[in-house]
N, C-alpha and C positions, 0 to 999 in steps of 0.2 A: 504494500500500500504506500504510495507517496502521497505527502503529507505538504502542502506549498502552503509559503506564506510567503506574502508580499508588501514590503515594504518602500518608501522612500528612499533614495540614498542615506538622506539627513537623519533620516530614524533612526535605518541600518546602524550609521554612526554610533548613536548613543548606545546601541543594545550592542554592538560588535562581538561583545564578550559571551553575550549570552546565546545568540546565532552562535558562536563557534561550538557552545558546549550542545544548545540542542540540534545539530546537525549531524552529530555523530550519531543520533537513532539513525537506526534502517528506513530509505526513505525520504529523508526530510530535508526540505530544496528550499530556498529562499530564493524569492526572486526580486531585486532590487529594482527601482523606478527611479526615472527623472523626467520630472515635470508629466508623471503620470503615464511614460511609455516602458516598457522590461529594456533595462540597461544590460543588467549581471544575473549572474543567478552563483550562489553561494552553497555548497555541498560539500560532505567531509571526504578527504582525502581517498578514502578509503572506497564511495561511492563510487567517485571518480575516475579511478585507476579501472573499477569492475567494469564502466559504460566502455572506460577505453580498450580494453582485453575483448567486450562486445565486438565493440565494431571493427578490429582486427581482425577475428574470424569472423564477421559478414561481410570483409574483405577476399580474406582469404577463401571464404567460400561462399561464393557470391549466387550459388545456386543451393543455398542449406536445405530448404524446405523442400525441393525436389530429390535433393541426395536422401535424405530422412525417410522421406514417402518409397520411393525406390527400396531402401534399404529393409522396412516394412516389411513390403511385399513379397522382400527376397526372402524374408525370416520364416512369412508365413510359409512358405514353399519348401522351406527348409534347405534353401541353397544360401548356405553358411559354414566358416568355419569357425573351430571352437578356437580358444585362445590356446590350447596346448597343443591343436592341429596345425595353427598356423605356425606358433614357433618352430615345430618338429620340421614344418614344410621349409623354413626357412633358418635351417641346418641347425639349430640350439636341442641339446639332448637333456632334458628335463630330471630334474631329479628322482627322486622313491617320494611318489606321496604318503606313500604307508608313516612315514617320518613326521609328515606335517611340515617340511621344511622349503623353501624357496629357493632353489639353487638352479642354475643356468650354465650349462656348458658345449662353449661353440665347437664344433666339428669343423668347419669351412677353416676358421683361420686357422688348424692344425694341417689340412687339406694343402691349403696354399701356401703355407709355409717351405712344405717337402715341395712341392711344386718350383719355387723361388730356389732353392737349392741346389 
């Protein structure tokens, strides 16, 4: 839920301190005015940094909502791989789950190595 409040510059002014502390909720934007148009808007660092991570990946993938949908559909069908198929596929020899343990080890750069040799 975003939460606006909008002020004057000149008011902004006075409360400064207290806009800084309640921006830190989740949500909560200020938007500053002069002479009654949105000049600024005010948001804690932390907001900010997340919109900007946003619109990086709706850069970088500028087609998300049709990847997403596609991807769906693939699932339903069950043309998928698991994440311990894909590593395998992609030469890493997984450890003993029996263990409970997270361990990774590459076969390729042992491969290439004798190869370089």
């Amino acid at each position: 839920m975003s939460v606006k409040n909008t002020f004057s510059i000149t008011e902004a002014r006075k409360r400064i301190f207290d806009i800084a502390n309640d921006v830190q909720r989740p949500g909560a934007i200020y938007t500053l005015t002069d002479k009654g148009r949105p000049k600024a808007v005010i948001m804690s660092a932390g907001e900010f940094e997340s919109w900007a991570e946003t619109l990086e990946v709706m850069e970088d993938f500028p087609n998300l909502k049709k990847d997403i949908a596609q991807a769906r559909r693939e699932y339903k069908k069950g043309d998928y791989l698991t994440l311990d198929e894909l590593l395998t596929k992609q030469g890493f020899v997984l450890a003993d789950k029996s263990k409970n343990k997270y361990a990774l080890h590459r076969r390729i750069a042992k491969k290439s190595a004798k190869r370089a040799g």
